[in-house]
C-alpha positions as CSV (number, residue, x, y, z in Angstrom):
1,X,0.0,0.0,0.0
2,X,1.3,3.2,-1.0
3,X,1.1,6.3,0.8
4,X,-0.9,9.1,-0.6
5,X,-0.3,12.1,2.0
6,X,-1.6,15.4,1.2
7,X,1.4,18.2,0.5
8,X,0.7,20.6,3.1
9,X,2.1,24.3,2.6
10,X,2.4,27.0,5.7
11,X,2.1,29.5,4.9
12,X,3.8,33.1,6.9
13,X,6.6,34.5,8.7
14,X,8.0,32.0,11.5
15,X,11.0,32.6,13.7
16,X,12.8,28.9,13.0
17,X,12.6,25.4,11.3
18,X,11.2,24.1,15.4
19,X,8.2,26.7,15.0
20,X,7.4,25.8,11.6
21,X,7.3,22.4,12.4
22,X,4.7,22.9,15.2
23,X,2.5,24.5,12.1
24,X,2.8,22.3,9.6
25,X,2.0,19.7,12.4
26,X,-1.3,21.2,13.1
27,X,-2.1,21.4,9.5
28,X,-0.8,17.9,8.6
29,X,-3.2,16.8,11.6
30,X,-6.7,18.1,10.1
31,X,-5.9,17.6,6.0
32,X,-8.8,15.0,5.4
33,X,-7.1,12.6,2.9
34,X,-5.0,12.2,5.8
35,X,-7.5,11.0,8.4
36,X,-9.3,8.7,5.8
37,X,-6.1,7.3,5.5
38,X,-5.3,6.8,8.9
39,X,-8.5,5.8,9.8
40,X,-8.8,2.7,7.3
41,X,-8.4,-0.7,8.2
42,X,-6.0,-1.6,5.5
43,X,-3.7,1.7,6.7
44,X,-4.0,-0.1,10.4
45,X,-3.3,-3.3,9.3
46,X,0.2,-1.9,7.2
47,X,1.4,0.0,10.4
48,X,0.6,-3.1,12.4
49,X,2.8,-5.2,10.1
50,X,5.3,-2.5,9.7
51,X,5.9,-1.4,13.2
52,X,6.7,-5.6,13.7
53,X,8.8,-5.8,11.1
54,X,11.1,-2.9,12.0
55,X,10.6,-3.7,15.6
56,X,12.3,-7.2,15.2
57,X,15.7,-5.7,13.1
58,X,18.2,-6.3,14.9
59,X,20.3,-2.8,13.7
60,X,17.0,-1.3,15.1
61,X,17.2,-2.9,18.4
62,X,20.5,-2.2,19.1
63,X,20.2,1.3,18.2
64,X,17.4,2.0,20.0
65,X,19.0,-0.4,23.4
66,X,22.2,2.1,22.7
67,X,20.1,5.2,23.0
68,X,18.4,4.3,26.2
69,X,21.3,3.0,28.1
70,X,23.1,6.9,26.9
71,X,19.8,8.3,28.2
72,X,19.4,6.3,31.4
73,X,23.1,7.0,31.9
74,X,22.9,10.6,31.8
75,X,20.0,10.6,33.9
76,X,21.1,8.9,36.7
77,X,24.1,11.2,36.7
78,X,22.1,14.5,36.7
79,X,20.1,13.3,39.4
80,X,23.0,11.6,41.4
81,X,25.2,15.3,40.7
82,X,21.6,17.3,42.3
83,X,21.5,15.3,45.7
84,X,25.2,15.2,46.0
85,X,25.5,19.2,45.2
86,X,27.5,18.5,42.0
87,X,30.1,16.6,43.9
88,X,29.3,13.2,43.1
89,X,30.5,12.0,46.4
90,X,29.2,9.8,49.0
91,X,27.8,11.7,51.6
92,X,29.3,9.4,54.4
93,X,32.3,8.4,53.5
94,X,33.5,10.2,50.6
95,X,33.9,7.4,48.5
96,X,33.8,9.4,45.0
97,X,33.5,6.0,42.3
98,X,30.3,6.9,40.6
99,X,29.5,3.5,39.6
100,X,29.4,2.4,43.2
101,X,27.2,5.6,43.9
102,X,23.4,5.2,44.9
103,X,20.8,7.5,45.8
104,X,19.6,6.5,49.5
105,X,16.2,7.5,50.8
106,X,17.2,9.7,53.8
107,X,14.2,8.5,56.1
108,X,14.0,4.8,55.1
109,X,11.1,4.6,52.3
110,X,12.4,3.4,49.5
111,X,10.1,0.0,49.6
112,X,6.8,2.3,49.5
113,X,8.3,4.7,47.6
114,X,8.9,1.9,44.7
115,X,5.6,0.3,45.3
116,X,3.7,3.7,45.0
117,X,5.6,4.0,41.4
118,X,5.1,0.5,40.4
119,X,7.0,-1.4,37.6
120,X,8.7,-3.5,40.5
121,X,10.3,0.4,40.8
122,X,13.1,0.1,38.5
123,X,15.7,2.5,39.4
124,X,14.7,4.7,36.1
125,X,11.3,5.4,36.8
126,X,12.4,6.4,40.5
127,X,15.0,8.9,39.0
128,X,12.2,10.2,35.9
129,X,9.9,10.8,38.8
130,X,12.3,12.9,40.9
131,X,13.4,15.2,37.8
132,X,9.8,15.4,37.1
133,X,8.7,16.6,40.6
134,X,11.4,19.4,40.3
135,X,14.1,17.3,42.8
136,X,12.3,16.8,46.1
137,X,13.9,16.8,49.2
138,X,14.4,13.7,51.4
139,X,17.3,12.4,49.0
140,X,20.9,11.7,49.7
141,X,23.7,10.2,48.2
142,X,25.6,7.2,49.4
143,X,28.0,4.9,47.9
144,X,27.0,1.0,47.9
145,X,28.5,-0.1,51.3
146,X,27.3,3.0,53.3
147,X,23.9,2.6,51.9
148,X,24.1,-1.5,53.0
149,X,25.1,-0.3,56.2
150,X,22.7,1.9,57.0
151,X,20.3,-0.6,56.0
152,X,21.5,-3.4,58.0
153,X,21.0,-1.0,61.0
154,X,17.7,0.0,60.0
155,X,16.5,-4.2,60.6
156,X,18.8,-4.0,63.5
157,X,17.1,-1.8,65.4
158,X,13.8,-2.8,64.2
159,X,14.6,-6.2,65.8
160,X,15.1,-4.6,69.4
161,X,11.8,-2.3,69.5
162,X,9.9,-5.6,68.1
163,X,11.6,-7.6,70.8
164,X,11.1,-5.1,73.9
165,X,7.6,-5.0,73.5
């Protein structure tokens, strides 16, 4: 099946290429032949077959896996460089090995704080959702062993107020 898209013109003055773009979108999305097109079955049933096609090349998949691991990366070091105050350091210790570098809930609710997020919390969606919210307080960062350590007191503790009662 062929495509048959309409040529759309815009028209009038426009600062840049990015703003022109945003017109012609708006045009491109109410030109007719267009949505008869994208509203037929046998245009659904090409993207269906397309989209599976492309999905399952291998050059596609390992581009697209490169870009997200780049994207994750930088991520996790923007938010990692915030609650460390652009130090990337671990605020106990010192340690300063960025790939042994976590970000520590300062008052112990990571497990909700995952749950309330869902997807098991993978450590992305935690980080999106903090750049998201603007960088909330209540964050720290700690390197691997500081962060176990912590933890391990945490259920220590825990242990005597459930035993002295």
């Amino acid at each position: 099946m062929a495509r048959q898209f309409a040529k759309i013109k815009v028209e009038g003055p426009y600062k840049d290429l990015k703003e022109w773009k945003k017109l012609w979108g708006k045009e491109y999305a109410k030109d007719p032949k267009r949505l008869m097109l994208v509203n037929s079955p046998e245009y659904k049933q090409y993207m269906k077959e397309y989209s599976k096609k492309y999905r399952q090349n291998e050059e596609y998949k390992a581009r697209k896996n490169q870009k997200t691991r780049a994207f994750r990366a930088a991520l996790r070091l923007e938010i990692l460089s915030h609650y460390s105050n652009g130090s990337l350091i671990c605020s106990c210790c010192g340690f300063g090995d960025v790939r042994a570098l976590d970000l520590d809930h300062i008052k112990n609710e990571g497990g909700d704080h995952r749950k309330k997020i869902g997807r098991r919390g993978a450590t992305y969606d935690i980080y999106a959702e903090l750049k998201g919210n603007g960088f909330p307080d209540g964050y720290q960062v700690l390197c691997r062993n500081c962060n176990w350590i912590k933890e391990l007191e945490r259920r220590k503790n825990a242990q005597r107020c459930d035993t002295s009662k």
